[in-house]
C-alpha positions in Angstrom: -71.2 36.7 52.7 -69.3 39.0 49.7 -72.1 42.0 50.8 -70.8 41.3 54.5 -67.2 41.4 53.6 -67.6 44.6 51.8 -69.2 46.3 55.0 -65.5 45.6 57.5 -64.0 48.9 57.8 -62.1 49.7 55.3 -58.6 51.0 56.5 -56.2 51.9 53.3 -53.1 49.7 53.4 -50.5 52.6 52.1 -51.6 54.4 55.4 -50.6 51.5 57.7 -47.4 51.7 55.5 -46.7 55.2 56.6 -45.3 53.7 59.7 -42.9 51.2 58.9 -41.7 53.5 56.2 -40.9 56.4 58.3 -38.8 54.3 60.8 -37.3 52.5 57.6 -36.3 55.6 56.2 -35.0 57.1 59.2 -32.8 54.1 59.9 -31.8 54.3 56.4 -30.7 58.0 56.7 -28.7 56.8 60.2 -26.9 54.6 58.7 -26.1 55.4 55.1 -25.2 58.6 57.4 -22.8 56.0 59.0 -21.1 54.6 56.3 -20.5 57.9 54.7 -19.1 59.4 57.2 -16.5 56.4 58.0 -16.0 55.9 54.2 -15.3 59.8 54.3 -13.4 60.3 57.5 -11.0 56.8 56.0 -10.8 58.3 52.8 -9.1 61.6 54.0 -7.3 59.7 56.1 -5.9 57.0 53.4 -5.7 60.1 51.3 -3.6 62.2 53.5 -1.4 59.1 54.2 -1.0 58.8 50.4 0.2 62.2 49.8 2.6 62.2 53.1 4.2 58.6 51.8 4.5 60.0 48.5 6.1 63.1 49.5 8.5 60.7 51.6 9.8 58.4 48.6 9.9 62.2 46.6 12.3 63.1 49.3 14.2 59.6 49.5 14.7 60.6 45.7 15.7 63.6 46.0 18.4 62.6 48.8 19.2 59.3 46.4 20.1 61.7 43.8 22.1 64.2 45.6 23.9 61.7 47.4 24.7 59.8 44.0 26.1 63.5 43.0 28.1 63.6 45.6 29.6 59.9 45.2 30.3 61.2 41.7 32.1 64.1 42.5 34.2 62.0 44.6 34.9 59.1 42.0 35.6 61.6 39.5 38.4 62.7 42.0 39.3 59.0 43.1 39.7 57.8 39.8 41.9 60.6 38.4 45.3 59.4 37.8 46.4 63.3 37.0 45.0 64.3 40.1 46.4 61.1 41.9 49.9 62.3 40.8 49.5 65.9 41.5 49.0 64.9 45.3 52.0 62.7 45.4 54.1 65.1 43.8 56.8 66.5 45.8 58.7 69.9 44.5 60.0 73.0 45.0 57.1 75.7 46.7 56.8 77.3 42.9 56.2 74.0 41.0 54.1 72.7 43.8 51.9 75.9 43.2 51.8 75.3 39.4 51.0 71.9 40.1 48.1 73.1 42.4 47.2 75.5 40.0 47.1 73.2 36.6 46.5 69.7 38.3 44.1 70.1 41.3 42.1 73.0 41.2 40.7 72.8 38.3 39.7 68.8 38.9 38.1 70.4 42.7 36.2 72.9 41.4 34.6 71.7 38.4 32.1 69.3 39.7 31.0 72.2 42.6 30.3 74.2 39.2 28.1 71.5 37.8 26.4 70.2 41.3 23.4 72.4 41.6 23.5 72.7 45.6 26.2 75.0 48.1 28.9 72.4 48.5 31.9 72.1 50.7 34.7 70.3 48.9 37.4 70.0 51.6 41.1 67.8 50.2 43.0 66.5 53.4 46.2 65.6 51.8 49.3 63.6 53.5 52.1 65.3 51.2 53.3 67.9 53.3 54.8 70.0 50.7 51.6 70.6 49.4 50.4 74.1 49.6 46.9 75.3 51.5 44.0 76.7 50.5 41.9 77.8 53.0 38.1 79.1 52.0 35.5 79.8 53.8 35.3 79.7 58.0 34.3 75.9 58.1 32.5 76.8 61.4 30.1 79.2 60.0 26.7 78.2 57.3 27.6 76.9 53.9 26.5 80.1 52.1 28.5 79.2 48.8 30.3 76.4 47.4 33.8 76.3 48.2 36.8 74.1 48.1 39.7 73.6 50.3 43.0 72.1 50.7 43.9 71.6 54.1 47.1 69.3 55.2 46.0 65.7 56.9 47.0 66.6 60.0 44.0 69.3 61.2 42.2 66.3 61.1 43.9 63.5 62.3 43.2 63.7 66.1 39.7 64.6 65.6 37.1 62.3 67.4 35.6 61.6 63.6 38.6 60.6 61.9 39.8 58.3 64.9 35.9 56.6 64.2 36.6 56.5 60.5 40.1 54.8 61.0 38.6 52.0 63.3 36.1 51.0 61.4 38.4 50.6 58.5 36.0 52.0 55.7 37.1 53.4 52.4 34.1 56.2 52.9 31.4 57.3 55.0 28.3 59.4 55.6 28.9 61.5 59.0 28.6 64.7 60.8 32.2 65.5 61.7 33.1 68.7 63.3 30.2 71.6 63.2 28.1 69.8 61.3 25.2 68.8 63.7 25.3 73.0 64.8 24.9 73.7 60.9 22.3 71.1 60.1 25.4 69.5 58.0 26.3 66.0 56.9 29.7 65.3 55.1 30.6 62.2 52.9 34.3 61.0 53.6 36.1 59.1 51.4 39.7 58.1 51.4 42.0 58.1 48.5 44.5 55.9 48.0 47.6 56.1 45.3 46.6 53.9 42.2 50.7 52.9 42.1 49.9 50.9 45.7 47.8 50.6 48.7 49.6 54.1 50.2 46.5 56.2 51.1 47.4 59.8 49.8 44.9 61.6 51.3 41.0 62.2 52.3 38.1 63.9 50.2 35.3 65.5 52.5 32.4 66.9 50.9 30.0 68.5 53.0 25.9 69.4 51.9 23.4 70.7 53.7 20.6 68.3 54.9 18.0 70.8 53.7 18.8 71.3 50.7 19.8 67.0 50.3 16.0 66.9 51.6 14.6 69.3 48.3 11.7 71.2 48.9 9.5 71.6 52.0 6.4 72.9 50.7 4.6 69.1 49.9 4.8 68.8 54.2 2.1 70.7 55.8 4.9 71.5 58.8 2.8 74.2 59.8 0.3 71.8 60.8 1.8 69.9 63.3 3.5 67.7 61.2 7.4 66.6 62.1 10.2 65.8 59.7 13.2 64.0 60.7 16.6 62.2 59.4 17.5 59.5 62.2 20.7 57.7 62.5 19.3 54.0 63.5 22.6 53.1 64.1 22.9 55.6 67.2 18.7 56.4 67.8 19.2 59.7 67.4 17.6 62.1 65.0 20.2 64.5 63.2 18.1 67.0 61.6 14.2 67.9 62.4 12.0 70.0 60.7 8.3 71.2 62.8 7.5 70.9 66.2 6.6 67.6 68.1 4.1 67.6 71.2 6.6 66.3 73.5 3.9 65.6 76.3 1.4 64.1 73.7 0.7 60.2 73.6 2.5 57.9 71.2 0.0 56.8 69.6 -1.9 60.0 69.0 0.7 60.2 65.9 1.3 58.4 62.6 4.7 57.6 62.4 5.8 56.7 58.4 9.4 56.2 58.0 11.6 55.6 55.0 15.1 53.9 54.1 17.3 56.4 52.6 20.6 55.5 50.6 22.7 56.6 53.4 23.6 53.4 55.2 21.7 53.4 58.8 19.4 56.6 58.0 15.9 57.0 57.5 13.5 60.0 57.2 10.6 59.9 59.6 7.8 61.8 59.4 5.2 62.2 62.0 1.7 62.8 61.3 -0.7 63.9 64.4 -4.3 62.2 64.3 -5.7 65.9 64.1 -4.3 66.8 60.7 -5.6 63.4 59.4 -9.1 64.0 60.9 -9.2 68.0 60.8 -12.2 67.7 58.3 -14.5 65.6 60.6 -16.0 67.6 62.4 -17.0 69.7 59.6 -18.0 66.5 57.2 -20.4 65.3 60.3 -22.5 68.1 60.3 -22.7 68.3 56.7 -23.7 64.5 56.3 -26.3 65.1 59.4 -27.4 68.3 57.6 -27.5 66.5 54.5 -29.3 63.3 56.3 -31.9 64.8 58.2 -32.9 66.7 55.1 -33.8 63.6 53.0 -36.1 62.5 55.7 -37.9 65.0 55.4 -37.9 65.0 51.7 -38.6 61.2 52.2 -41.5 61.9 54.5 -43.5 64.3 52.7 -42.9 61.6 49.5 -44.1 59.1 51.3 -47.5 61.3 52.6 -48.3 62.3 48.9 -47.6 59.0 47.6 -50.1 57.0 50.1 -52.9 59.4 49.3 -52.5 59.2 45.8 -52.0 55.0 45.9 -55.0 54.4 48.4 -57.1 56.5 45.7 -55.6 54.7 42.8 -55.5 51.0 45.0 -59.6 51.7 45.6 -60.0 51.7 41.7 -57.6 48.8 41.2 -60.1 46.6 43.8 -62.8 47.4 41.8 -61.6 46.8 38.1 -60.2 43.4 39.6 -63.3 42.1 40.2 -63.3 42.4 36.0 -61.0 40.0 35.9 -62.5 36.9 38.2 -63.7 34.9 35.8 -61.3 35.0 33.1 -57.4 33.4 33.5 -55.6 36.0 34.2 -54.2 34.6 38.0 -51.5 35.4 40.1 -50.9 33.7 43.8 -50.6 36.3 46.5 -51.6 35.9 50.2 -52.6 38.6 52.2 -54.4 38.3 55.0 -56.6 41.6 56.3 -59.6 43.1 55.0 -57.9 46.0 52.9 -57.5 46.4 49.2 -54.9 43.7 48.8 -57.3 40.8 49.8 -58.9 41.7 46.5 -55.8 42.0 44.2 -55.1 37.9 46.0 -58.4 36.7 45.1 -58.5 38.2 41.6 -54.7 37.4 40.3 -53.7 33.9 42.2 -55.9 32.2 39.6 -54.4 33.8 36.8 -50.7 33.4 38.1 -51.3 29.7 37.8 -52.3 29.6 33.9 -49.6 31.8 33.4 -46.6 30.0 35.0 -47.5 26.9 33.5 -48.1 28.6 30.0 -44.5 29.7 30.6 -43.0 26.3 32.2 -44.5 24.9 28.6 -42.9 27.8 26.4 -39.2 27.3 28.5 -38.8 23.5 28.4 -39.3 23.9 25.1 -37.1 26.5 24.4 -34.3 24.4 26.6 -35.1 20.8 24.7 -34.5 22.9 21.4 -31.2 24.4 22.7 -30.3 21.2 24.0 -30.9 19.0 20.6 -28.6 21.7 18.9 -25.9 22.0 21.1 -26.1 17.7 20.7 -26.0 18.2 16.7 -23.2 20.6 17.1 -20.9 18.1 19.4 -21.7 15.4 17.5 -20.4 17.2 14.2 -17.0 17.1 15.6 -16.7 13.5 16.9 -17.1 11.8 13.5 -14.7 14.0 11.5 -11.7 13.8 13.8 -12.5 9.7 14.1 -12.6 9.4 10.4 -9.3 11.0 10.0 -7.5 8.9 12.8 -9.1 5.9 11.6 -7.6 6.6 8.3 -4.2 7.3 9.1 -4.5 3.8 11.4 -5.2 1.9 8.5 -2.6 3.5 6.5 0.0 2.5 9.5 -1.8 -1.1 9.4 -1.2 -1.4 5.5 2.5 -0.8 6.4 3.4 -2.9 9.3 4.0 -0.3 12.1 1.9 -2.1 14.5 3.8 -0.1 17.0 2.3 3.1 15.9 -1.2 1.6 14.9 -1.0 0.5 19.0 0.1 3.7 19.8 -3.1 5.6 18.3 -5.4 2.9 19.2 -4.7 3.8 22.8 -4.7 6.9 22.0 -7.8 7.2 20.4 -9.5 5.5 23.1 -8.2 7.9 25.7 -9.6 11.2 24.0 -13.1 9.4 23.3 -13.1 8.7 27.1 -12.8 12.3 28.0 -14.7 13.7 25.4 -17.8 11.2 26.9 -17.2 12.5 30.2 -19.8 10.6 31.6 -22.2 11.8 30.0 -21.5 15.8 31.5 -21.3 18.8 29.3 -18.7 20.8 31.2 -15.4 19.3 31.2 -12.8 21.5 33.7 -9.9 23.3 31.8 -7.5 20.9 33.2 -9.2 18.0 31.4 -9.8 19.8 28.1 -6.1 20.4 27.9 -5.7 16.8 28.5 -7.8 15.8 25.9 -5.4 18.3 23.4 -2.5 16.4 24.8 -3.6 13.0 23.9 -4.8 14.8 20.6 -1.0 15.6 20.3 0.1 12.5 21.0 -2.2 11.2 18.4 -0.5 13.3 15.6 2.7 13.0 17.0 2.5 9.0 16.0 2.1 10.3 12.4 3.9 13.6 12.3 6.7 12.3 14.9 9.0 15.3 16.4 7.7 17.8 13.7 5.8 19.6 15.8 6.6 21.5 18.9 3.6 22.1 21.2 4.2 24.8 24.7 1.6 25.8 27.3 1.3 28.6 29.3 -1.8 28.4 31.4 -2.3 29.9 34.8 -2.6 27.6 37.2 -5.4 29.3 39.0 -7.8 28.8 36.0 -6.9 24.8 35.6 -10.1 23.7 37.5 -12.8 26.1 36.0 -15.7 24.2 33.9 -16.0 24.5 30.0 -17.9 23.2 27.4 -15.9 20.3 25.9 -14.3 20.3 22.4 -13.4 23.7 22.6 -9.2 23.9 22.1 -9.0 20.6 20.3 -10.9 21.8 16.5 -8.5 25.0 16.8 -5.6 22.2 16.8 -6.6 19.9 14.1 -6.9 22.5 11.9 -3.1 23.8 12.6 -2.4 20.1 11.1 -4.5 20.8 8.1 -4.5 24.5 7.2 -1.4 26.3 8.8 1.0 23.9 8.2 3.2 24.6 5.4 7.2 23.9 6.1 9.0 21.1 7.8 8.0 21.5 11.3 5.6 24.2 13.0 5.4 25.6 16.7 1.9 25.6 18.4 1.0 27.5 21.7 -1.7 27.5 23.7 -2.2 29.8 26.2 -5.3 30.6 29.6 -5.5 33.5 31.6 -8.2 34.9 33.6 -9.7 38.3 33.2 -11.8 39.5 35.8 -15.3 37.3 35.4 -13.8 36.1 31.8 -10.9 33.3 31.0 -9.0 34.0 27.6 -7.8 31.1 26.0 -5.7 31.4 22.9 -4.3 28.8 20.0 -1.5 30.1 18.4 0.8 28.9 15.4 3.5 30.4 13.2 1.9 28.4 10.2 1.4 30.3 6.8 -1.3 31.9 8.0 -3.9 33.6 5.7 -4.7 36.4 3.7 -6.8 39.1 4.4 -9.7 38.9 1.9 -9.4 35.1 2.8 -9.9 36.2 7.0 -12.6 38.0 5.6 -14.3 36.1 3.7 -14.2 33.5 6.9 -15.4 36.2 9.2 -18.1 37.2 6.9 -19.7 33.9 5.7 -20.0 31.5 8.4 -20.9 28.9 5.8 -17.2 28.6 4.2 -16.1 25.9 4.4 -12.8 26.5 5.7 -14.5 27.9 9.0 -16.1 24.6 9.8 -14.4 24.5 13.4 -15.0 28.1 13.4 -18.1 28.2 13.1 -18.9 25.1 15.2 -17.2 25.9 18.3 -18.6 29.5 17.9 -22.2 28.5 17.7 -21.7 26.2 20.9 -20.6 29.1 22.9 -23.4 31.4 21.9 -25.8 29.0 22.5 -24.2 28.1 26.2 -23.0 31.3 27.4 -24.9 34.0 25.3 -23.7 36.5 22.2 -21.4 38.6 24.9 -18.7 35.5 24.4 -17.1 33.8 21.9 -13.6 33.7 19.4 -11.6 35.7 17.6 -9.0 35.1 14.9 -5.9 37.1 14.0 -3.9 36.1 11.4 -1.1 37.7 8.9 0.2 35.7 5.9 3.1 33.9 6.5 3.6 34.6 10.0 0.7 32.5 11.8 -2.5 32.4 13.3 -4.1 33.4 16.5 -7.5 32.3 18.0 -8.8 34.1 20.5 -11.6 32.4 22.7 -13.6 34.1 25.3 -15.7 32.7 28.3 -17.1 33.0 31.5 -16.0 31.9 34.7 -19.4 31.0 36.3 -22.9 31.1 35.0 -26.5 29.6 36.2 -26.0 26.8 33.6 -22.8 25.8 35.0 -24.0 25.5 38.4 -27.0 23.7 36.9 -24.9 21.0 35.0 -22.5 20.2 38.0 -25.5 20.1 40.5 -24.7 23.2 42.6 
């Protein structure tokens, strides 16, 4: 039967392979393809977005800061009692032109000396008697900053002031007169006599939008992109910078707008699809160039690679025949009559001794870490019992049968949760709990000496830990850190990424550094008892990557640091997930 079985034609497995692989590979080139190229094409895109958004909030900053200039310049004016006067004042032509010269000039044309931008600063005043200045032809481009004093009349019929008036506002952002021609906008604020509510006149100052804007260069105008400041209050656009496709489709643009201060603007910029997706074309050839070239590269691997394996498999068939009547087993079923029949046969046997071999070697290894993870919690039990039973019989010597009951009950709550039915993990939520009634416990004895706040997030309350692991940090505040009257304590939970950070921390005496050291370096001392205790449980649930860490300077406090995960295989194990 075995010489018959050896006579079926032998056909090499790593050539029937050859197949599958090919159309495996090719579909793995498709759509890795795919991915990259939406990945890619969504990348530029989120990219380009990015940079146009951020260009927009660097041009609301830039207009936020030009505009704050400008209310500057006009409070410094406002607010001006010299100035104030020098309007109202009402003389002779001479001493009105000294008054011009020495009280109003000067205040007019030192902030356009500081303001780094062409400015129009234009004074409509109501006092007649005061004399004109007249700069440059208001009509034509701001090409220099210039001031003027004009009387309140020019104004007062114009279609601007009249909206100004009826809306009954103390300033406003407009475009009054030329200023839509020029690509202006003006600020207009009134200004009224700080003796009474007499309004004395109006301040106009008047910017270009370009330059309010800053600089251009960070929008790609030339590509099609368009700029715009819109007045939402009228849904109109009162200054435009590129081109827009008037016959295109709506949505074959990205439209990002942003608030600016100016009350009822915003800048809108429109992005077209084709600037955000200029690189496809070019990134899909390369990705198909790039593709089609790994399977080939692929293909010819794969070729080599099955002539060498079916050479190398027809050795492995024989040498396993070596192997049948010793115990190295494993279970594998193939069905066929290529090489792999053999390898089945040969290893399914020795699979078996092996598994149970290691079956024997983990249970052991898990009944070992089991009993000392049982030694370790049942170190902590007894020592905090025989303290509590202690002070309890202290209180009972002295009559406070109050307290004693107090304790009692006490004591009887944090054995119930430390039991926990028998369960290993306790959720945060409980452990915290069990430090409360801790608390409570010492608060019989130590009374209000002793202030204890939490600041856990709320998110982490319901995550499984290993029991006991807050509560030995505690206790030792009472015994070690304590040195004055009273003593804060705060415990704190936060999750990072896979990881929960919990933290005990007291503004005890704290301890000295050759006495941290000492601790860190001999876990055997015997102040560290908790130390080391909680720090060996943790190791021996979670693994060496977690554990605590202690902080401490003398006479300011203490800080222990304790590390763990959020989920692991045991944790799922103990809570029958």
């Amino acid at each position: 039967m075995e010489r018959f079985w050896f006579r079926k034609k032998y056909i090499p497995f790593t050539y029937k392979m050859m197949i599958p692989y090919l159309i495996l590979v090719l579909l793995t080139d498709i759509l890795v393809g795919y991915i990259a190229y939406t990945m890619l094409i969504q990348s530029r895109t989120e990219m380009a977005e990015t940079n146009i958004r951020t260009a927009l909030k660097q041009t609301r900053n830039n207009i936020e800061y030009q505009t704050d200039e400008i209310k500057r310049m006009s409070n410094s004016l406002f607010l001006n009692f010299n100035f104030q006067n020098a309007l109202q004042f009402r003389g002779e032509p001479l001493d009105n032109m000294l008054k011009m010269r020495d009280d109003i000039v000067p205040y007019m044309k030192a902030p356009l000396q500081l303001y780094g931008n062409k400015l129009r600063l234009a004074l409509y005043t109501v006092n007649e008697t005061m004399l004109e200045i007249t700069g440059d032809d208001m009509s034509m481009p701001i090409g220099r900053s210039d001031y003027y004093v004009l009387p309140y009349r020019t104004i007062e019929n114009t279609e601007w002031f009249q909206s100004i008036v009826t809306d009954s506002k103390d300033s406003l952002w407009l475009q009054a007169d030329t200023d839509r021609e020029l690509g202006n906008i003006s600020y207009v604020r009134k200004l009224v006599s700080s003796n009474g509510p007499a309004i004395i006149g109006y301040i106009r100052v008047t910017a270009r939008i370009d330059e309010l804007f800053g600089n251009f260069d960070t929008f790609p105008i030339e590509q099609g992109l368009d700029l715009r400041l819109m007045d939402r209050t009228q849904g109109s656009t009162i200054y435009e910078q590129g081109i827009v496709d008037e016959h295109a489709k709506q949505d074959s643009y990205l439209i990002i707008s942003e608030d600016v201060p100016i009350p009822g603007y915003a800048i809108e910029a429109r992005v077209p699809h084709t600037y955000l997706n200029k690189d496809a074309s070019r990134m899909q050839k390369v990705i198909g160039t790039v593709c089609s070239i790994s399977f080939l590269v692929m293909a010819v691997i794969g070729f080599l690679v099955a002539r060498i394996s079916g050479k190398k498999i027809k050795r492995i068939v024989y040498l396993v025949q070596s192997f049948q009547e010793g115990n190295f087993y494993k279970r594998i079923g193939f069905s066929g009559n290529d090489e792999f029949v053999y390898i089945a046969n040969s290893f399914n046997q020795m699979a078996t001794s092996i598994q149970e071999l290691i079956r024997d070697v983990y249970e052991q290894g898990i009944q070992k870490k089991q009993a000392e993870l049982d030694v370790l919690q049942a170190q902590i039990s007894p020592h905090f019992l025989y303290n509590t039973l202690s002070t309890i019989g202290s209180l009972a010597n002295l009559g406070e049968v109050e307290k004693v009951t107090r304790m009692v009950q006490g004591l009887s709550k944090f054995y119930r949760l430390t039991l926990n039915e028998g369960h290993v993990y306790i959720s945060l939520e409980k452990e915290l709990e069990q430090v409360r009634t801790y608390l409570e416990i010492q608060r019989v004895k130590y009374a209000d000496a002793f202030k204890v706040y939490y600041d856990i997030d709320p998110e982490i309350l319901q995550i499984p830990i290993i029991k006991l692991i807050l509560q030995p940090f505690v206790e030792n505040i009472f015994k070690h850190a304590w040195f004055g009257e009273t003593i804060a304590i705060r415990i704190t939970g936060k999750r990072l990424g896979d990881r929960i950070e919990l933290k005990v921390i007291d503004n005890g005496i704290g301890m000295r550094p050759d006495t941290l050291r000492t601790m860190r370096s001999n876990p055997l001392h015997s102040d560290s008892y908790g130390l080391r205790n909680v720090e060996e449980r943790i190791k021996l649930r979670y693994g060496n990557d977690f554990g605590i860490q202690i902080g401490s300077h003398f006479g300011a406090g203490t800080t222990v640091q304790i590390i763990l995960p959020v989920d692991n295989a045991e944790i799922r194990e103990d809570l029958g997930e």
